[in-house]
C-alpha positions as a Markdown table, in Angstrom:
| # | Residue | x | y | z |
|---|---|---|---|---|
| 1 | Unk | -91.5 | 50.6 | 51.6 |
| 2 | Unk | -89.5 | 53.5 | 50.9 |
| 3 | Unk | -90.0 | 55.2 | 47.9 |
| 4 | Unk | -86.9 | 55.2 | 46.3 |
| 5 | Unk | -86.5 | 51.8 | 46.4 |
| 6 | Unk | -88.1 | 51.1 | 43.0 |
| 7 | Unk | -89.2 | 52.9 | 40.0 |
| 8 | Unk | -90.1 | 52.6 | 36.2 |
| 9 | Unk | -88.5 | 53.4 | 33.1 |
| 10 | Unk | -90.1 | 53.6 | 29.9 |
| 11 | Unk | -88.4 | 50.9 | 27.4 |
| 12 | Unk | -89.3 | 53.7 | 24.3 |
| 13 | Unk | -88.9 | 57.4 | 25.8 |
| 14 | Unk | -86.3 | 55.9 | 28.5 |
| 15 | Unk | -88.6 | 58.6 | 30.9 |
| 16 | Unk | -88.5 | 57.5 | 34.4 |
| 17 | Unk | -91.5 | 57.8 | 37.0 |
| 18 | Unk | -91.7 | 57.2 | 40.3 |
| 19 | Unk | -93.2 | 54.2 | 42.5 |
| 20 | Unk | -95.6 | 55.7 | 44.7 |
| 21 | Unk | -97.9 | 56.1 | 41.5 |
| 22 | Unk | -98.7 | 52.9 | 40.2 |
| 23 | Unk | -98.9 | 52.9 | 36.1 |
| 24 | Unk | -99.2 | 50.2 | 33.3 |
| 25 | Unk | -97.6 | 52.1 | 30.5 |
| 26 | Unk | -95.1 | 55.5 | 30.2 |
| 27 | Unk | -98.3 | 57.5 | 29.7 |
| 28 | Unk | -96.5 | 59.8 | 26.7 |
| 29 | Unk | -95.9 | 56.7 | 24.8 |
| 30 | Unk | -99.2 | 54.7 | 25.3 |
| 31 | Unk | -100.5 | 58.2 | 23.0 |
| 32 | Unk | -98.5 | 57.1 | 19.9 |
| 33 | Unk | -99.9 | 53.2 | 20.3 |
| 34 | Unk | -101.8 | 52.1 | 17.0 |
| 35 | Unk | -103.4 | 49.3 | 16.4 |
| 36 | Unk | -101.9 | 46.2 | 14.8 |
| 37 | Unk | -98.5 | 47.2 | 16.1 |
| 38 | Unk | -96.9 | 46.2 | 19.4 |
| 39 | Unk | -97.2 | 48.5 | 22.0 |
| 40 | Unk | -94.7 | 51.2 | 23.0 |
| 41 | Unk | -94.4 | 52.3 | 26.4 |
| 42 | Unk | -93.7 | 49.0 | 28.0 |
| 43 | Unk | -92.5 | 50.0 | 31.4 |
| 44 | Unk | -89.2 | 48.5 | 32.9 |
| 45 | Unk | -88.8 | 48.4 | 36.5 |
| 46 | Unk | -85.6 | 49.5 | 38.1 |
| 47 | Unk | -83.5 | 49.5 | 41.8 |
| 48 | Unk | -81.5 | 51.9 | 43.3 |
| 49 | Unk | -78.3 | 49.4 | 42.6 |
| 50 | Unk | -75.6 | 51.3 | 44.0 |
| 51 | Unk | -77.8 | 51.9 | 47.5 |
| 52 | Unk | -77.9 | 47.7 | 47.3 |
| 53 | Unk | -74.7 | 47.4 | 47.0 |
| 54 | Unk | -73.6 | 49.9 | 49.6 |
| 55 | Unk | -76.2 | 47.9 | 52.0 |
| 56 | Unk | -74.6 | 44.4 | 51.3 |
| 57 | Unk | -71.3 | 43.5 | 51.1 |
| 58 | Unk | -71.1 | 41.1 | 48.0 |
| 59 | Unk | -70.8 | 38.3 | 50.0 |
| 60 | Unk | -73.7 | 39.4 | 51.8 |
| 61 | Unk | -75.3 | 39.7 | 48.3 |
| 62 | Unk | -74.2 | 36.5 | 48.0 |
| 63 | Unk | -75.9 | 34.9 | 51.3 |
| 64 | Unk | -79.2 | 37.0 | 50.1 |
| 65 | Unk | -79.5 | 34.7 | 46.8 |
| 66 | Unk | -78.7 | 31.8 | 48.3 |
| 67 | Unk | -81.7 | 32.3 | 51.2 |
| 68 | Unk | -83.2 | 33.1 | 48.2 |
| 69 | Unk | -84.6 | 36.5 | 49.9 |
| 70 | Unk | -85.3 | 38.2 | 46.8 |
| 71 | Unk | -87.4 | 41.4 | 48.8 |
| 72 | Unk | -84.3 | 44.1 | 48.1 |
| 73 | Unk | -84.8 | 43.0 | 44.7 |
| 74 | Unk | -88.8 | 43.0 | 44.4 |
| 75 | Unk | -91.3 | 45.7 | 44.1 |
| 76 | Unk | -93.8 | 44.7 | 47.3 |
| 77 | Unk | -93.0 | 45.4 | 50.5 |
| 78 | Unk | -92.9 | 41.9 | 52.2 |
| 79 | Unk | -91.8 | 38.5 | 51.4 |
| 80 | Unk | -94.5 | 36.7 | 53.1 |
| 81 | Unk | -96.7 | 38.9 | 51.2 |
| 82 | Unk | -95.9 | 36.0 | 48.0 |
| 83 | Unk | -98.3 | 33.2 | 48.1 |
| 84 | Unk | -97.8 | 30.1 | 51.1 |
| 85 | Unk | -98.3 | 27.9 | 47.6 |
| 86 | Unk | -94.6 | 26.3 | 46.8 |
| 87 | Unk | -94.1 | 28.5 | 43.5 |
| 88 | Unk | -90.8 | 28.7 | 41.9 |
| 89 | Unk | -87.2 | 27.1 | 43.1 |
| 90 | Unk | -88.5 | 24.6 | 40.9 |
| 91 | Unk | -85.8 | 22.1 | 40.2 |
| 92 | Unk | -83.3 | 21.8 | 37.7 |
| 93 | Unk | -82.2 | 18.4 | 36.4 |
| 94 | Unk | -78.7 | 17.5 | 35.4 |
| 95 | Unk | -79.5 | 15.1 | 32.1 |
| 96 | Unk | -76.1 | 15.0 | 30.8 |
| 97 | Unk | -75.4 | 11.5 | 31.8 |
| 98 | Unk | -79.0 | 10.3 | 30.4 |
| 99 | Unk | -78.4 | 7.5 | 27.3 |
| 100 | Unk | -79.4 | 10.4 | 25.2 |
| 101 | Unk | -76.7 | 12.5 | 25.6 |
| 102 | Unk | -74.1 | 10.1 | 25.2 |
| 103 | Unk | -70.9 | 10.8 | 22.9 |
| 104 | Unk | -71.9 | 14.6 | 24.0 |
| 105 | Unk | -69.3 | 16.8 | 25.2 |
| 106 | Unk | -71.4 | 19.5 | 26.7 |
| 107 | Unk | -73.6 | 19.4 | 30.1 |
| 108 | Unk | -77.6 | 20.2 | 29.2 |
| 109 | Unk | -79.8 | 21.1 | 32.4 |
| 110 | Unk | -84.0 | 21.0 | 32.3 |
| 111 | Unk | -85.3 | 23.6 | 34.6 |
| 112 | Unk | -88.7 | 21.9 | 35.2 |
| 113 | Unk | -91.2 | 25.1 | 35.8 |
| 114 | Unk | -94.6 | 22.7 | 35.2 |
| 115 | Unk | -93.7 | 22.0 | 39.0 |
| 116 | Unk | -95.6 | 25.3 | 39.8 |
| 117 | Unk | -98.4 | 24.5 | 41.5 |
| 118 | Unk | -100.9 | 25.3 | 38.5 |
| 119 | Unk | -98.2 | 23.3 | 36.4 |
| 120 | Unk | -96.5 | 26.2 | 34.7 |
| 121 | Unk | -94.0 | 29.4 | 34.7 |
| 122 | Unk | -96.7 | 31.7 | 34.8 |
| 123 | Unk | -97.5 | 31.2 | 38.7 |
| 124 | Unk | -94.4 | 33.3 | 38.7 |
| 125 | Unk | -95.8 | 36.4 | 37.5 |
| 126 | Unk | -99.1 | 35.9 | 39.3 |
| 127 | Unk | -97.5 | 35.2 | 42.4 |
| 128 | Unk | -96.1 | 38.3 | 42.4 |
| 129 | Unk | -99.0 | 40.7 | 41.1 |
| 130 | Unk | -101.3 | 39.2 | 43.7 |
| 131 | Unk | -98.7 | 39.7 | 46.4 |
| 132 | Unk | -98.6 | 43.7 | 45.1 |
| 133 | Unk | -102.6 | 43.6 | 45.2 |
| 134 | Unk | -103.1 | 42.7 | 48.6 |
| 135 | Unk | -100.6 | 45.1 | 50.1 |
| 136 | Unk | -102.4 | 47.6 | 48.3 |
| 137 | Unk | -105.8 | 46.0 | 49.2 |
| 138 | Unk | -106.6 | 45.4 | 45.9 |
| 139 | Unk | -109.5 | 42.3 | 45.2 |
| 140 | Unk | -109.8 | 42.2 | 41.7 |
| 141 | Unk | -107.4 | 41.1 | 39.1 |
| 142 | Unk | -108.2 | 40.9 | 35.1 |
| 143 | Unk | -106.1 | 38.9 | 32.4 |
| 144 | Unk | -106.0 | 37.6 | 28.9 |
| 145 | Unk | -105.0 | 34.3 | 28.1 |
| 146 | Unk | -104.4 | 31.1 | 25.9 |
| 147 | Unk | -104.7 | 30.0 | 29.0 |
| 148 | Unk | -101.3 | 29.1 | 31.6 |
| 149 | Unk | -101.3 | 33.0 | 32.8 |
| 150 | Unk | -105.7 | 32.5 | 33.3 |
| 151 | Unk | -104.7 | 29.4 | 35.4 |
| 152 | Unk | -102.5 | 30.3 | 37.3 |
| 153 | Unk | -104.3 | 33.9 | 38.0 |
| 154 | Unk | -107.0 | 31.9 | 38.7 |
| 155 | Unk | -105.4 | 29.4 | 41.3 |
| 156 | Unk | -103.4 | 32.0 | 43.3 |
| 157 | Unk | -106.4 | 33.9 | 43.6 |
| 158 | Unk | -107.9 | 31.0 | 45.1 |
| 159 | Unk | -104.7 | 30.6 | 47.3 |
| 160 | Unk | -105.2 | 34.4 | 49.0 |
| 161 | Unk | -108.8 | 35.0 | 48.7 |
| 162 | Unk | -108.8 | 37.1 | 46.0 |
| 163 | Unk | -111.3 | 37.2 | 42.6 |
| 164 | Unk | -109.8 | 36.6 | 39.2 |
| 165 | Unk | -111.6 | 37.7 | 36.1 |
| 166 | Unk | -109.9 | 35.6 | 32.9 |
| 167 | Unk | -110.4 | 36.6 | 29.0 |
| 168 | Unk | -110.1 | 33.5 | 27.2 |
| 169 | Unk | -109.8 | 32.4 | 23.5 |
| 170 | Unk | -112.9 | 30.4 | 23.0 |
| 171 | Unk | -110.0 | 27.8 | 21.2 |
| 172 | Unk | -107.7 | 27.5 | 24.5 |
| 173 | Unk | -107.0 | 23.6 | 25.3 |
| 174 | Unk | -110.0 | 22.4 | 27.4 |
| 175 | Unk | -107.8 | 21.6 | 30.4 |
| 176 | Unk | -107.0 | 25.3 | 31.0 |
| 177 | Unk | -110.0 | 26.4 | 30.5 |
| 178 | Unk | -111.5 | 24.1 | 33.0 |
| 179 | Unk | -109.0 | 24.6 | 35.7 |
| 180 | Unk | -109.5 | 28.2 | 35.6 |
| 181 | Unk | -113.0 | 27.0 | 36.1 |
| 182 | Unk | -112.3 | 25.0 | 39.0 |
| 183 | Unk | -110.7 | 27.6 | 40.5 |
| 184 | Unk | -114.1 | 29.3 | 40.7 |
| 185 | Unk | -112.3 | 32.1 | 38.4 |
| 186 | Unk | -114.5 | 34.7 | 36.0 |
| 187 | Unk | -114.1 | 33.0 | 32.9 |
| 188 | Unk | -115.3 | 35.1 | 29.3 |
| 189 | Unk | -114.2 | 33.3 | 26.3 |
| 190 | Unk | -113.7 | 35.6 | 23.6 |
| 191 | Unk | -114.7 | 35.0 | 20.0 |
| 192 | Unk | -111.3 | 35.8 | 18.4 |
| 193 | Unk | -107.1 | 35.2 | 19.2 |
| 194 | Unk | -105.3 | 36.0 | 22.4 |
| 195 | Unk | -104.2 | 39.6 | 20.9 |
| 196 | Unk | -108.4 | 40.0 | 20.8 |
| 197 | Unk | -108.7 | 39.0 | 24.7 |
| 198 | Unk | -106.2 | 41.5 | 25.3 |
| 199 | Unk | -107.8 | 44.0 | 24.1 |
| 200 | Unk | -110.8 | 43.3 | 25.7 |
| 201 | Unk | -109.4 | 42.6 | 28.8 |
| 202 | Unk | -107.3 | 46.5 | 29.0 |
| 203 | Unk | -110.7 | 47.8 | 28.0 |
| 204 | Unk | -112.8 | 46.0 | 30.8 |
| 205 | Unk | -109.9 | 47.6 | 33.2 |
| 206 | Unk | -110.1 | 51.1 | 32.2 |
| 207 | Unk | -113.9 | 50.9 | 32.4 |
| 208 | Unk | -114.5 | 48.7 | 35.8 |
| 209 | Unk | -110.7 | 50.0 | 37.3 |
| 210 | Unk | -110.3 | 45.8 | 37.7 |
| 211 | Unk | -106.3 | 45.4 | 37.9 |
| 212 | Unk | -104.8 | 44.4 | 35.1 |
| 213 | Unk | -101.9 | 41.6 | 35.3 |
| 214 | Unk | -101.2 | 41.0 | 31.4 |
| 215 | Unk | -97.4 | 41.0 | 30.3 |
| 216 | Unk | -96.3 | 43.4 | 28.6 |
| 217 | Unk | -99.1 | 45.9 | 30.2 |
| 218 | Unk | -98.1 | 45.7 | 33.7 |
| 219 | Unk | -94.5 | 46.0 | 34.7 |
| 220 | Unk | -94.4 | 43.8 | 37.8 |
| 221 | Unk | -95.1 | 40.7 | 35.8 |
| 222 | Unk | -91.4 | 41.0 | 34.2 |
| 223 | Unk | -90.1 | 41.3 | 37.9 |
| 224 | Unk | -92.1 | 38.1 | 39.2 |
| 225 | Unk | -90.8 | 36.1 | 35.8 |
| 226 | Unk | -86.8 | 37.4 | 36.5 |
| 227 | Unk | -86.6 | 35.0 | 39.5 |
| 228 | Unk | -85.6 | 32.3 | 37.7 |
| 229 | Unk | -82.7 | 33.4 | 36.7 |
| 230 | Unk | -81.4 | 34.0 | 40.0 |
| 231 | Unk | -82.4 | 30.6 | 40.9 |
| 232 | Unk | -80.4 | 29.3 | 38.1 |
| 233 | Unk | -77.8 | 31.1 | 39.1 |
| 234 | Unk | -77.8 | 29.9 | 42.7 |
| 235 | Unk | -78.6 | 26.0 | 41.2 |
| 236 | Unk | -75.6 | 26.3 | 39.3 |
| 237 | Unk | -73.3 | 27.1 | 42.2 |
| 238 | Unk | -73.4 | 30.8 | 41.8 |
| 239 | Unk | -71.8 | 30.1 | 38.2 |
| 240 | Unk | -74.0 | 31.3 | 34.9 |
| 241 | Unk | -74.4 | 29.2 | 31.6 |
| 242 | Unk | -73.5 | 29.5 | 28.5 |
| 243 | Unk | -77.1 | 28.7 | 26.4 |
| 244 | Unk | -80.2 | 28.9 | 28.2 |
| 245 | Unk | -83.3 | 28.2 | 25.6 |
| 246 | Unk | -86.5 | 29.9 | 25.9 |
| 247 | Unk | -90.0 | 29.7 | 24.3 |
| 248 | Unk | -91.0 | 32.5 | 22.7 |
| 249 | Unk | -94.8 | 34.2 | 22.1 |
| 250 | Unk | -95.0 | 37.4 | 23.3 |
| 251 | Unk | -91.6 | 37.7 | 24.7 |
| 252 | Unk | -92.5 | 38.3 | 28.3 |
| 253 | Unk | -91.0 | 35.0 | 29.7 |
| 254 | Unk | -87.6 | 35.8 | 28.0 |
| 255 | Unk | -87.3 | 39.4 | 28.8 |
| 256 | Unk | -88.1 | 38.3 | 32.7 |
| 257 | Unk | -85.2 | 35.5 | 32.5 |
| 258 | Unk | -83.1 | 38.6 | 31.1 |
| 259 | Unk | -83.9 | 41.3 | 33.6 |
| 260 | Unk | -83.1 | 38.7 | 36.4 |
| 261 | Unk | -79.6 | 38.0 | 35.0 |
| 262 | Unk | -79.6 | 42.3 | 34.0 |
| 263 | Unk | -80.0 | 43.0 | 37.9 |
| 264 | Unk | -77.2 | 40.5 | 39.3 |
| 265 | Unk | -75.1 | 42.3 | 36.3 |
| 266 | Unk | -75.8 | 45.8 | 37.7 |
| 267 | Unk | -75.1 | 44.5 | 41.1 |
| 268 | Unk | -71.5 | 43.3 | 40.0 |
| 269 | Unk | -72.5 | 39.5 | 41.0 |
| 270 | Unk | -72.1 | 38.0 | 37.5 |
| 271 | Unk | -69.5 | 40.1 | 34.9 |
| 272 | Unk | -71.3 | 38.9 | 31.8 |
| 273 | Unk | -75.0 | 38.0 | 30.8 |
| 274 | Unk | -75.5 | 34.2 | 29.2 |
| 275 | Unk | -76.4 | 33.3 | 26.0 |
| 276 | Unk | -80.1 | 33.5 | 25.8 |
| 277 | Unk | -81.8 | 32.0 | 22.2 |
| 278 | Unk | -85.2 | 32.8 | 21.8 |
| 279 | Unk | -87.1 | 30.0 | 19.9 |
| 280 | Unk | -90.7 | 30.3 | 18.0 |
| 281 | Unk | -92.6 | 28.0 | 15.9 |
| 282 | Unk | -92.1 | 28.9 | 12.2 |
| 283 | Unk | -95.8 | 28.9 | 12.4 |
| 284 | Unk | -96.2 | 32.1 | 14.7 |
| 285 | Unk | -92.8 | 33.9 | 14.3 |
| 286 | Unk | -93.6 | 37.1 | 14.5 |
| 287 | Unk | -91.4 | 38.6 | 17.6 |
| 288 | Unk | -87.9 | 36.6 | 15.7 |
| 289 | Unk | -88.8 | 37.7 | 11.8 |
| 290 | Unk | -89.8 | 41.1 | 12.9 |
| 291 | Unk | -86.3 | 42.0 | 14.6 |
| 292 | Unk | -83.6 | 43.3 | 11.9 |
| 293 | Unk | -87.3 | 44.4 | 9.6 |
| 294 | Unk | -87.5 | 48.4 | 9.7 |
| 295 | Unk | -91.2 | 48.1 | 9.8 |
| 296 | Unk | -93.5 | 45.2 | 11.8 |
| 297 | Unk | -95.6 | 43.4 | 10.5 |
| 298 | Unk | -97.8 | 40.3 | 11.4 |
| 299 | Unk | -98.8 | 37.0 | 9.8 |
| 300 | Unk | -101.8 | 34.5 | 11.2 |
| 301 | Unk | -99.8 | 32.5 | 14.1 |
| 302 | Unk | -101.4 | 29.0 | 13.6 |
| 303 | Unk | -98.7 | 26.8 | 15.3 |
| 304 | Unk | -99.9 | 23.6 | 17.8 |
| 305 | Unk | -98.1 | 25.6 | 20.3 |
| 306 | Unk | -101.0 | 27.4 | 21.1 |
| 307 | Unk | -99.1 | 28.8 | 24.7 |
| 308 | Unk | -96.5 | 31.0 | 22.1 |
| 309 | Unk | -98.8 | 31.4 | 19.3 |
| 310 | Unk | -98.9 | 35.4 | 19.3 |
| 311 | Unk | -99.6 | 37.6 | 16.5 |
| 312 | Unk | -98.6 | 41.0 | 18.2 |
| 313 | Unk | -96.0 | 40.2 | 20.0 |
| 314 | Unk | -96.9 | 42.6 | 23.3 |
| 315 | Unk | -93.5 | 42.8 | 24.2 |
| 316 | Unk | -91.5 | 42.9 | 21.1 |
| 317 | Unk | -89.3 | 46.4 | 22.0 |
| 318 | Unk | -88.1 | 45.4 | 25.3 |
| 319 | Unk | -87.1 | 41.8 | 23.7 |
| 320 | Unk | -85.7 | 43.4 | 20.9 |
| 321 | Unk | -83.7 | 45.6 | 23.2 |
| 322 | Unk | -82.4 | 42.8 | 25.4 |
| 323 | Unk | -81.4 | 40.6 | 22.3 |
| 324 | Unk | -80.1 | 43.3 | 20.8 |
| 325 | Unk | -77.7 | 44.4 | 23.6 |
| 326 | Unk | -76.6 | 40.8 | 25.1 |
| 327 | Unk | -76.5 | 39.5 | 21.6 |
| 328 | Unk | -78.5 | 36.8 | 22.2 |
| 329 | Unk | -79.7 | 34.3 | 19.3 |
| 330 | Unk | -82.8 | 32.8 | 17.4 |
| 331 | Unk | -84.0 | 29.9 | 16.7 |
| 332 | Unk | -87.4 | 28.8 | 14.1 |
| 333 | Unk | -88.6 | 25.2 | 14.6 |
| 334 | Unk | -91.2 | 23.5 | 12.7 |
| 335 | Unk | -94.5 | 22.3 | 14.2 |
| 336 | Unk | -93.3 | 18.3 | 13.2 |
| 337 | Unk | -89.9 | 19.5 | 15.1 |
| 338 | Unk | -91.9 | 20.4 | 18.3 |
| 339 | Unk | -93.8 | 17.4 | 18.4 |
| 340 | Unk | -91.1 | 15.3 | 18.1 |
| 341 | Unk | -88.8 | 17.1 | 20.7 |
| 342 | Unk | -91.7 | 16.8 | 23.0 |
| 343 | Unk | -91.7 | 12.9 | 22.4 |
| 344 | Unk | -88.0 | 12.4 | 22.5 |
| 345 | Unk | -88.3 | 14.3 | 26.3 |
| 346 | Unk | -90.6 | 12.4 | 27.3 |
| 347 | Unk | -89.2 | 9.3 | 26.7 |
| 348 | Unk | -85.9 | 10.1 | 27.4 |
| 349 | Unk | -86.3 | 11.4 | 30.7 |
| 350 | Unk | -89.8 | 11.3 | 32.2 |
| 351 | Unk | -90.7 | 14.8 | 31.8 |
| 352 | Unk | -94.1 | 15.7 | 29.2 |
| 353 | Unk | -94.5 | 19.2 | 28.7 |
| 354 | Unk | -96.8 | 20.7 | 26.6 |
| 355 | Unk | -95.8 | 22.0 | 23.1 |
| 356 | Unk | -94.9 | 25.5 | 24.3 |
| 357 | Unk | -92.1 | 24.0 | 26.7 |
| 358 | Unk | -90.9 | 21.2 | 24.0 |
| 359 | Unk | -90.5 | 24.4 | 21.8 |
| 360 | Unk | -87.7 | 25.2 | 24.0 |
| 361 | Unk | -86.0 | 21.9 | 23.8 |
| 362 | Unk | -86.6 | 21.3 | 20.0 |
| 363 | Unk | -84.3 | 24.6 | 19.5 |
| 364 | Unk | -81.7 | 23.1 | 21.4 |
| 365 | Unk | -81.3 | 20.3 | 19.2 |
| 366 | Unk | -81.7 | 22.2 | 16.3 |
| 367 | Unk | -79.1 | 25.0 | 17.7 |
| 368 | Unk | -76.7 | 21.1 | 18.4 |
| 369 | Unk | -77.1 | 20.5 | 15.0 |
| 370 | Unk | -75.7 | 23.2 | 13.6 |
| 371 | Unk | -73.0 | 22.7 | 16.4 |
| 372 | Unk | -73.4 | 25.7 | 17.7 |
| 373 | Unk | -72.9 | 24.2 | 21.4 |
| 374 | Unk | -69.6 | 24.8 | 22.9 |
| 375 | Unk | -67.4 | 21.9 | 24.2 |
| 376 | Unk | -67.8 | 21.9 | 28.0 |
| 377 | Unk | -70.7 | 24.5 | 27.9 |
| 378 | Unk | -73.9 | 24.4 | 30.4 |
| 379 | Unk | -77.0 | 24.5 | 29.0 |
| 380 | Unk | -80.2 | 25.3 | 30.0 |
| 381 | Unk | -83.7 | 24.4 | 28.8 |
| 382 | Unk | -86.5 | 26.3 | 30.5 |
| 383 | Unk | -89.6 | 24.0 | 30.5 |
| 384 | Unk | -92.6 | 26.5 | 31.2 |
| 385 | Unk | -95.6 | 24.0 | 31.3 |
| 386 | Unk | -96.8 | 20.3 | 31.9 |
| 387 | Unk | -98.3 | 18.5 | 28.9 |
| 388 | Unk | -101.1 | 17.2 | 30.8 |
| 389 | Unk | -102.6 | 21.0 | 30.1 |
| 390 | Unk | -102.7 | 20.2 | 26.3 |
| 391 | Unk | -103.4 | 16.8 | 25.6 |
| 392 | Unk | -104.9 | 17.2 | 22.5 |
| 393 | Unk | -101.7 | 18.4 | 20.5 |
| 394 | Unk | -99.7 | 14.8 | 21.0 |
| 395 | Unk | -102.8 | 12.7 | 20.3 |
| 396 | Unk | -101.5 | 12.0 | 17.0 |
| 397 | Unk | -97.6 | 11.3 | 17.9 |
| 398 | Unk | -99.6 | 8.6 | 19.8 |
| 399 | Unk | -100.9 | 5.3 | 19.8 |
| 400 | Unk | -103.3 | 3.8 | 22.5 |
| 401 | Unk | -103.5 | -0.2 | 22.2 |
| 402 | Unk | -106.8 | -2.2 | 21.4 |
| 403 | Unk | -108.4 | -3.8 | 24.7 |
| 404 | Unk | -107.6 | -7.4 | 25.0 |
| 405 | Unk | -109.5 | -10.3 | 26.4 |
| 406 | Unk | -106.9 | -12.8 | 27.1 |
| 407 | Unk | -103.4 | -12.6 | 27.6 |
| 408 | Unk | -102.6 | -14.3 | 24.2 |
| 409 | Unk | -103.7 | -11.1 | 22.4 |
| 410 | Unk | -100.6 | -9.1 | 24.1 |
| 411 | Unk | -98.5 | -8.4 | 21.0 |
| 412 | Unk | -95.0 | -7.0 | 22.2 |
């Protein structure tokens, strides 16, 4: 890999370093961090645009997304390097015809990402952090999680013979927690949030050097997570949407689906960025009710959503930035409101997704409501994760029938 191919920029400072030395944070920055407070220092990583461009004609550029060879735009050396697991071009359904969206005079799109082999967006990220470990014959990769980004850590490690360690809320869903297991991963479950495993977890890497893959610590997890904007892109005919909806926590996810559309921008392939509206759970809103304050502050996130539920928001300043400069919008949805959107998807076109995902989609129909959706716009709604990885949050949106023991007790 050359070595000007890549390198990072600090989100705070804006102080650039170079590839060849590998860092988590900008190293001036990570000094001011205090505790309670989102971190500064959150490193952005950046292309030598105009040496792309000169390379590939934009049609070329063109051809590239559509093979959906991604390399000139990824930090890692190969392409087969990335898992032989099927993760990502994960499809994208056209519901506007469904009986729910009749009388509507926009188009709405589900970009299904529980179709990842361990059922959610996060393979993205991991995909791409254990594709950088083995080219740098690295074994040993550390997260914290509520559990998607421990799975999925855990089952890609698996995939390429490598040993994931996993820092767990004792409180995670028990279905993450045991396919983390069953992916013969490390698992310590913490006593104490996700923002306590995350601390734990950047302590056990400075004192056992294990590499780290959290959001919003190391960079390359942002550049795995972009990718689905440039499938959208290509899924869409090379065209970009007006909306696309996005669950929020720690604002990892949204920044990634921002920095993908941010690089086809800087490549003159699109001429405008979409619409991107963040949506959080009243209950744990501290990345949205934290962006016009002068100073942060946090509140106890207690939402069912338990993939979003964040209280320091590890990725607030790049977010910020992003939303900030795109205008992009905000959405707060109730707990009841997620449930139900969950329901309503489910029924309406076959797809359960755990509460995280259905976060997504409940902020579409509230931003509907308020008619907010442009006549003839496309829509997107990214669905990050399967419902069968939280079962317990629907059980009581849910009835299951009594036995019977003869076909006169059926009562329909």
């Amino acid at each position: 890999m050359k070595k000007d191919k890549y390198f990072f920029e600090c989100t705070n400072c804006g102080k650039t370093y170079p590839a060849e030395n590998f860092i988590y944070l900008c190293p001036k920055c990570e000094k001011e961090n205090v505790p309670n407070q989102p971190p500064k220092g959150v490193l952005k990583i950046l292309y030598n645009y105009k040496k792309v461009k000169t390379r590939y004609k934009r049609d070329k550029l063109f051809d590239k997304l559509k093979a959906k060879e991604y390399r000139f735009l990824l930090p890692i050396k190969f392409e087969n390097s990335l898992s032989f697991l099927k993760i990502g071009k994960t499809p994208l359904y056209d519901v506007s015809n469904l009986p729910f969206m009749q009388n509507q005079n926009f188009s709405l799109f589900l970009k299904d990402d529980s179709q990842n082999p361990t059922f959610s967006f996060k393979d993205r990220a991991s995909d791409l952090v254990c594709a950088f470990a083995k080219e740098n014959g690295i074994k040993k990769i550390v997260t914290a999680s509520t559990g998607n980004a421990g799975s999925s850590l855990a089952g890609i490690c698996a995939a390429e013979n490598l040993e994931a360690i996993v820092f767990a809320p004792k409180s995670a869903p028990k279905a993450k927690l045991t396919q983390i297991l069953m992916y013969a991963a490390k698992l310590i479950t913490v006593d104490g949030n996700y923002d306590k495993a995350f601390d734990l977890s950047i302590e056990a890497t400075k004192k056992h050097g294990w590499f780290n893959r959290n959001t919003a610590y190391n960079p390359l997890t942002i550049e795995g997570k972009k990718i689905v904007s440039f499938e959208i892109f290509q899924q869409l005919n090379q065209q970009i949407p007006e909306n696309i909806f996005v669950p929020v926590g720690d604002g990892c996810i949204i920044s990634g689906v921002y920095k993908g559309f941010e690089d086809l921008l800087k490549l003159g392939i699109i001429q405008k960025i979409p619409t991107i509206i963040a949506v959080q759970s009243a209950k744990s809103d501290n990345l949205i009710r934290n962006l016009k304050n002068n100073k942060f502050t946090s509140n106890k996130s207690e939402t069912i959503a338990d993939s979003i539920a964040v209280d320091i928001p590890r990725n607030f300043w790049m977010t910020k930035q992003f939303i900030e400069k795109y205008d992009g919008k905000t959405v707060l949805v109730t707990d009841d409101e997620i449930l139900k959107a969950s329901k309503q998807l489910s029924e309406n076109s076959g797809l359960f997704t755990e509460p995280a995902a259905a976060t997504a989609f409940a902020g579409f129909q509230k931003f509907q409501q308020s008619r907010h959706v442009a006549e003839n716009s496309k829509n997107i709604v990214l669905l990050t994760g399967s419902g069968l990885k939280d079962l317990a949050s629907v059980q009581n949106i849910i009835e299951v029938p009594q036995p019977i023991k003869k076909l006169e007790e059926i009562k329909l």
